[in-house]
N, CA, C and O atoms as a Maestro MAE file, in Angstrom:
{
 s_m_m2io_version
 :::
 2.0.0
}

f_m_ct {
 s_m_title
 :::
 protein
 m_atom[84] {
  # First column is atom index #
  i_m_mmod_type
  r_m_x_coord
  r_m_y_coord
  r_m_z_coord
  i_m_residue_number
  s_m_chain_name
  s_m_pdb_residue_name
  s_m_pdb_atom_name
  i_m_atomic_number
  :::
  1 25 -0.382 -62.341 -52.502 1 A "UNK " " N  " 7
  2 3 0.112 -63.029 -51.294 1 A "UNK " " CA " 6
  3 2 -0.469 -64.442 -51.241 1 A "UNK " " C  " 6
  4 15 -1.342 -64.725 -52.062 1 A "UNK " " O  " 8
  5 25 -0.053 -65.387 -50.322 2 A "UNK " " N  " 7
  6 3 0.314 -66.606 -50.718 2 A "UNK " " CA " 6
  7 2 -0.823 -66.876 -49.551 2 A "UNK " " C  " 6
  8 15 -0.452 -66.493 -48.442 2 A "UNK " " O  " 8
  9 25 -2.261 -67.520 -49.599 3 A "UNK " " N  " 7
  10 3 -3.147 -67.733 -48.237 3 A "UNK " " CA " 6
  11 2 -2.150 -69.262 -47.508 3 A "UNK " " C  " 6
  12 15 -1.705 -70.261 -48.072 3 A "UNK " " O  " 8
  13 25 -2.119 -68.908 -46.360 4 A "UNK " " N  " 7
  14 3 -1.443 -69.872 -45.481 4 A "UNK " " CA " 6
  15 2 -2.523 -70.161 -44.250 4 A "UNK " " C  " 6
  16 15 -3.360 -69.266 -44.140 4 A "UNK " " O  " 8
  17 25 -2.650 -71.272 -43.293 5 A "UNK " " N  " 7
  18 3 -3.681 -71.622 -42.493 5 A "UNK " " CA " 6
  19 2 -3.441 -70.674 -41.265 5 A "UNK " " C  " 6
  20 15 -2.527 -69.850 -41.236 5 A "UNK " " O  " 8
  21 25 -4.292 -70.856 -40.315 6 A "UNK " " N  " 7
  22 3 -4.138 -69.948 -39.349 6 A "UNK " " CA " 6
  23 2 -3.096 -70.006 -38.504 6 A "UNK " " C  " 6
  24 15 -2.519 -69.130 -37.860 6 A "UNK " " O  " 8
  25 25 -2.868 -71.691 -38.640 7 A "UNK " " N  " 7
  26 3 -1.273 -71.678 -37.310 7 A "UNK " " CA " 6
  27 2 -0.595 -71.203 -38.123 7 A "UNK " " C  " 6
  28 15 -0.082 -70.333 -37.420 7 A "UNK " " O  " 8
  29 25 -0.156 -71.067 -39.094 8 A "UNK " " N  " 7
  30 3 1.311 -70.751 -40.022 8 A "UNK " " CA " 6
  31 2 0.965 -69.090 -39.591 8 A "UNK " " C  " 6
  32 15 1.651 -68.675 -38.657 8 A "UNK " " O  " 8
  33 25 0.208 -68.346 -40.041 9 A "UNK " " N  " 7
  34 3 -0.077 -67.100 -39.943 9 A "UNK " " CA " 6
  35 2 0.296 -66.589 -38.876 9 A "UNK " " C  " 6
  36 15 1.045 -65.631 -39.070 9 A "UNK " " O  " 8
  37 25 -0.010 -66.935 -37.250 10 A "UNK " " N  " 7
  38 3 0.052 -66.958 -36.228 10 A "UNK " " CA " 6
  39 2 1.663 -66.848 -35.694 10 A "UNK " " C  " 6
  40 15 2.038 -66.201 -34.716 10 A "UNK " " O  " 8
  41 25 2.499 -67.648 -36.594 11 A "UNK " " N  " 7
  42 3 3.846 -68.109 -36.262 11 A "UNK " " CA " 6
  43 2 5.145 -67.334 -36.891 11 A "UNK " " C  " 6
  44 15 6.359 -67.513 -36.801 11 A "UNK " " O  " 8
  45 25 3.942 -65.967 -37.872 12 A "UNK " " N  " 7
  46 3 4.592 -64.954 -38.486 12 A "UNK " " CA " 6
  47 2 4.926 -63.931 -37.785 12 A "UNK " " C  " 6
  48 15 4.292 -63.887 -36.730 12 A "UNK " " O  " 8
  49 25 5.771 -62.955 -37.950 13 A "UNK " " N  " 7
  50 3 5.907 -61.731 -37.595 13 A "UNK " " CA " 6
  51 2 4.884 -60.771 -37.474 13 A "UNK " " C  " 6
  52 15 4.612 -59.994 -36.558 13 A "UNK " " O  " 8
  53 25 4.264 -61.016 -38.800 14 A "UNK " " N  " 7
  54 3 2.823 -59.691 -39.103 14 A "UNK " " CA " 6
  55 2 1.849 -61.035 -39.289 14 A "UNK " " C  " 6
  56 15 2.073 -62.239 -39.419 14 A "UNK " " O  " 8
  57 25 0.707 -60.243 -39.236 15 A "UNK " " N  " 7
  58 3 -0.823 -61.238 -39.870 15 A "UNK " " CA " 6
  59 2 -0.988 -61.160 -41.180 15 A "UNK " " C  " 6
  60 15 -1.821 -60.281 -41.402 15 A "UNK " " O  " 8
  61 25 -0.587 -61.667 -42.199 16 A "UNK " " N  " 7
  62 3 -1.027 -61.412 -43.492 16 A "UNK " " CA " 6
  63 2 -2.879 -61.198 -43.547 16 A "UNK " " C  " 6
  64 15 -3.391 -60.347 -44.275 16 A "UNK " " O  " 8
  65 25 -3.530 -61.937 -42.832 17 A "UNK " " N  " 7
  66 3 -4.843 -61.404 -42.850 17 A "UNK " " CA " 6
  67 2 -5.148 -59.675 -42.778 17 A "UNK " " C  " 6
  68 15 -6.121 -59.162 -43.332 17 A "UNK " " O  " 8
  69 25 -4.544 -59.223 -42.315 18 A "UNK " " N  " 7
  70 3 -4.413 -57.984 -41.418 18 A "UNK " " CA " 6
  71 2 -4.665 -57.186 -42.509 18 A "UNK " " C  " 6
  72 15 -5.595 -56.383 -42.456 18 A "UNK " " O  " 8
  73 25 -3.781 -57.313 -43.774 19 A "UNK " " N  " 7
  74 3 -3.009 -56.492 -45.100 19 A "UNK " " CA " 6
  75 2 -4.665 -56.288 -45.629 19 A "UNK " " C  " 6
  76 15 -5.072 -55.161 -45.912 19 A "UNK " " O  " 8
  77 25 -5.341 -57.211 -45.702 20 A "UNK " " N  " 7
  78 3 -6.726 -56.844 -46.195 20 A "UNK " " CA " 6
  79 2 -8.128 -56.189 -45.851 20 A "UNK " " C  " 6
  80 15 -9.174 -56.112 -46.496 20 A "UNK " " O  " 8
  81 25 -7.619 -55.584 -44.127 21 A "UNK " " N  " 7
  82 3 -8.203 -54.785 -43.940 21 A "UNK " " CA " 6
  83 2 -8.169 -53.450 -44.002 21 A "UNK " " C  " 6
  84 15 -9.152 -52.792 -43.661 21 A "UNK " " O  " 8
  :::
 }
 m_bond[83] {
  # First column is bond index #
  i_m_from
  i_m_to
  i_m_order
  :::
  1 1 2 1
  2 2 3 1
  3 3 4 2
  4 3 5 1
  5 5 6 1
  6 6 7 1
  7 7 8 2
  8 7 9 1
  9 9 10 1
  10 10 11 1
  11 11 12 2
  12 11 13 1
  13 13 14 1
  14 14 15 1
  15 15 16 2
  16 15 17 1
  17 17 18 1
  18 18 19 1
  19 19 20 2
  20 19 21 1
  21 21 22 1
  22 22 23 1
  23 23 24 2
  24 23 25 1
  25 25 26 1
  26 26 27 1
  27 27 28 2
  28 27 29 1
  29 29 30 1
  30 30 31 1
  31 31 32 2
  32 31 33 1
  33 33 34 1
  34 34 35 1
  35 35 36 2
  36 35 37 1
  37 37 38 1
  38 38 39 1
  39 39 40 2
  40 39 41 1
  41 41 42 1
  42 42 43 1
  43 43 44 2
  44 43 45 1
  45 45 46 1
  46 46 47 1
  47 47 48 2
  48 47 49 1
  49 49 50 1
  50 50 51 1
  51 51 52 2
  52 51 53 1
  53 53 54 1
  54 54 55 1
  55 55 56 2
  56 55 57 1
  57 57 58 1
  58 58 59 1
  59 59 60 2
  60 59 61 1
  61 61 62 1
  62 62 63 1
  63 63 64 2
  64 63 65 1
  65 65 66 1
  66 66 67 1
  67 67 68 2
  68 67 69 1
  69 69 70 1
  70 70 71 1
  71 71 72 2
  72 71 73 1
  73 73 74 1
  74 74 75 1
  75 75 76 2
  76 75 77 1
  77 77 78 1
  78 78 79 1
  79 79 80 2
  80 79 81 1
  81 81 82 1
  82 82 83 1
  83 83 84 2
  :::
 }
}
């Protein structure tokens, strides 16, 4: 997966951060 900053993340559907917990 592609790291994106926190506003982009935020402006998603899901948290890609999320996937790594």
């Amino acid at each position: 997966i592609q790291v994106m900053t926190f506003k982009q993340a935020e402006t998603f559907p899901f948290n890609p951060f999320d996937i790594t917990k």
